[in-house]
BARO-239690 format. One record per residue (C-alpha): z, x, y; residue in one letter. Coordinates in pm, whole numbers, padded with zeros to 5 digits, always signed. Example, Ala and Ser with C-alpha at 12.3 -4.5 7.8 and 13.67 -1.06 7.14 Angstrom:
<pts>
+00780+01230-00450a +00714+01367-00106s 
</pts>
This chain:
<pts>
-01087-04541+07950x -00739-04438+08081x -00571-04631+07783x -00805-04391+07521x -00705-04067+07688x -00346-04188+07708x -00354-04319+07322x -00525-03984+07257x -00284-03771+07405x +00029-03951+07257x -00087-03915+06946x -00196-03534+07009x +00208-03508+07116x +00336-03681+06838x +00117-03472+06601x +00200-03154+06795x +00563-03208+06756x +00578-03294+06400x +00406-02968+06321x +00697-02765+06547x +00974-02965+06434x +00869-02940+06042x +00780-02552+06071x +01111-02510+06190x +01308-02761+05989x +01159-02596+05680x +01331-02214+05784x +01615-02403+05911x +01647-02564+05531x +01555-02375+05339x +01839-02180+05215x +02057-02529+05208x +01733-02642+05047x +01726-02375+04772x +02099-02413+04724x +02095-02789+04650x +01820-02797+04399x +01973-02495+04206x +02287-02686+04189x +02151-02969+04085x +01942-02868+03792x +02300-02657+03729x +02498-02997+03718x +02281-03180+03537x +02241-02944+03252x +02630-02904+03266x +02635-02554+03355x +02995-02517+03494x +03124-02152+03371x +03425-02261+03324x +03531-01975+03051x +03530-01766+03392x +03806-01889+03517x +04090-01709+03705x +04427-01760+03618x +04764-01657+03819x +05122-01740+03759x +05404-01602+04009x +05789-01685+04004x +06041-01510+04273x +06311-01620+04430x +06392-01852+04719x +06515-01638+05038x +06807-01654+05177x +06592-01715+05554x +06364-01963+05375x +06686-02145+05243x +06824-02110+05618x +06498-02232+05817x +06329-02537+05522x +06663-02700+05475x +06760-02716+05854x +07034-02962+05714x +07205-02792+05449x +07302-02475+05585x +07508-02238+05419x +07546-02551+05211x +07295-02355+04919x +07529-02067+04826x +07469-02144+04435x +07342-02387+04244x +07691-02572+04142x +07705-02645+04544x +07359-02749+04573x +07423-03028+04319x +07638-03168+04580x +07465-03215+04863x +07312-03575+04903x +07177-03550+05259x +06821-03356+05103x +06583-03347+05378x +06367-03040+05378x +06119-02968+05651x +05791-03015+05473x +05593-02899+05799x +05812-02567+05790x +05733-02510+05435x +05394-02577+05416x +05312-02378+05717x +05487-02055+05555x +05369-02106+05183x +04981-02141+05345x +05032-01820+05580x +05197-01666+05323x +04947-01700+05047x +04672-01778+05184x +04622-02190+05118x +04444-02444+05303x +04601-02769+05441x +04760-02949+05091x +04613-03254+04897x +04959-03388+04834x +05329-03323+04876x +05588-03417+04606x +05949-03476+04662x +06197-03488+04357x +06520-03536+04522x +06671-03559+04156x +06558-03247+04071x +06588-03127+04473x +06214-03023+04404x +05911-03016+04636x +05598-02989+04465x +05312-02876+04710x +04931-02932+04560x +04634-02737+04695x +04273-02797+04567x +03991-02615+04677x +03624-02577+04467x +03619-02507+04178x +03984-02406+04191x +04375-02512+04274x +04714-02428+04327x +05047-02566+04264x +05376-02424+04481x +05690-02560+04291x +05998-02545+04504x +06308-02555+04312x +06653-02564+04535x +06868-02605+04282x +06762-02300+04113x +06591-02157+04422x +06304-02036+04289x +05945-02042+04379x +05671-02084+04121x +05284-02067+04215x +05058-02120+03966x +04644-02053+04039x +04323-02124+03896x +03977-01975+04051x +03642-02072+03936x +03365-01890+03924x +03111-01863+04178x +02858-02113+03960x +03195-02362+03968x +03180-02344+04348x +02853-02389+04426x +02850-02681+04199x +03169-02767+04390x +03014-02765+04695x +02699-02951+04594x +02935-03249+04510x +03155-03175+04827x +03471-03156+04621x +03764-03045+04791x +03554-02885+05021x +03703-03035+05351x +03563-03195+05622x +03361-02870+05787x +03136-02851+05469x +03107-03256+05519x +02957-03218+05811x +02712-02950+05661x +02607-03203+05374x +02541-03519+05613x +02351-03321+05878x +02171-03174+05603x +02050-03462+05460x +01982-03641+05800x +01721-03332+05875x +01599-03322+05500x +01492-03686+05590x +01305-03580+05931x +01167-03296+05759x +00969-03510+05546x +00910-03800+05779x +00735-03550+05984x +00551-03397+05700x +00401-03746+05622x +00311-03756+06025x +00103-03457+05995x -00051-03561+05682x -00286-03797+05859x -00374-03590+06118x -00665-03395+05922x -00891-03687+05691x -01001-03409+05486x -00639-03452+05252x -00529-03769+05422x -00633-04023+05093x -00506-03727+04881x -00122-03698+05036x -00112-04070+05036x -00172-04105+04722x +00099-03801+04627x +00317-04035+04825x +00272-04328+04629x +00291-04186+04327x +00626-03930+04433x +00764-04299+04495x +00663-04523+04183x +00706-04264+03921x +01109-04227+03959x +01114-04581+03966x +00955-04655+03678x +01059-04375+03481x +01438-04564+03566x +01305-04905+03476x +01150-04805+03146x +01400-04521+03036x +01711-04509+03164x +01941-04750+02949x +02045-05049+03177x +02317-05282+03098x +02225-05654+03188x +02108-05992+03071x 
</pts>
């Protein structure tokens, strides 16, 4: 008798539970929830907006302090370009530069950092979604050039559905997200045999939610194969 009431309750928890933890998985969701499948019919119709676009070009000169403080090295060595073709010893401070050129414009950390010590360049790459920037550093003619392109808000979000260039804080958001999205539904299918009344019902939902992709791949997507 004490093994019933002890199955019963268990099984009372476990049902009890489900319910709380899928009522509040589903508000928890659902705006990630509502986001993801919008994006998704949006990427797979090729809806990217890209005629949207926002494009910026600067150019200005190199400071005299920059000069100073991201060639530690050289200076008073870069009075004009003729003198700057002589220096060999090229080493600028990268961490300097790409602290100042991200506080001064507003960048996040950069996807990759150039050196052409031909051309004493240093070519700074930022990529963000839907968008980028390139800083070109040019010491022998000591001039700055940033050039900018913004997508639109329907790039982003497709951006961020794919977790492009999105960094490792929206990462996060994505796996978490799907590791709930998965207990949200295990828990829906716990619930579902709670009641009998739509038990045979939901199981056969469930076996049909399953097979149908699956065949639908089998029998109509174009496979390449012996």
């Amino acid at each position: 008798m004490d093994k019933v009431v002890k199955k019963n309750a268990l099984k009372k928890g476990i049902f009890s539970y489900s319910r709380l933890l899928h009522v509040y998985l589903s508000t928890f969701l659902f705006s990630l929830l509502i986001l993801f499948s919008i994006t998704g019919i949006t990427l797979n119709h090729r809806w990217y907006d890209s005629d949207n676009n926002q494009e910026l070009r600067l150019e200005r000169a190199i400071t005299a302090n920059q000069l100073a403080v991201w060639l530690p090295l050289q200076r008073g060595k870069y009075n004009n370009r003729a003198s700057s073709e002589k220096v060999n010893d090229w080493q600028p401070d990268l961490t300097q530069i790409t602290n100042d050129l991200r506080t001064e414009f507003s960048l996040p950390s950069p996807s990759s950092i150039e050196l052409e010590p031909d051309f004493k360049e240093v070519i700074l790459d930022f990529k963000v979604p839907a968008g980028f920037a390139t800083l070109t550093l040019s010491f022998l003619n000591l001039t700055l050039v940033l050039e900018q392109e913004k997508g639109s808000w329907l790039g982003v979000l497709n951006d961020l559905h794919k977790g492009r260039h999105s960094g490792e804080a929206w990462s996060w958001v994505i796996d978490l997200s799907a590791a709930l999205i998965i207990l949200f539904s295990v828990t829906g299918f716990i619930i579902l045999f709670q009641g009998k009344k739509h038990r045979r019902g939901g199981v056969i939902s469930f076996v049909l939610g399953s097979l149908t992709p699956y065949f639908i791949y089998l029998f109509f997507i174009p496979l390449i194969g012996l």
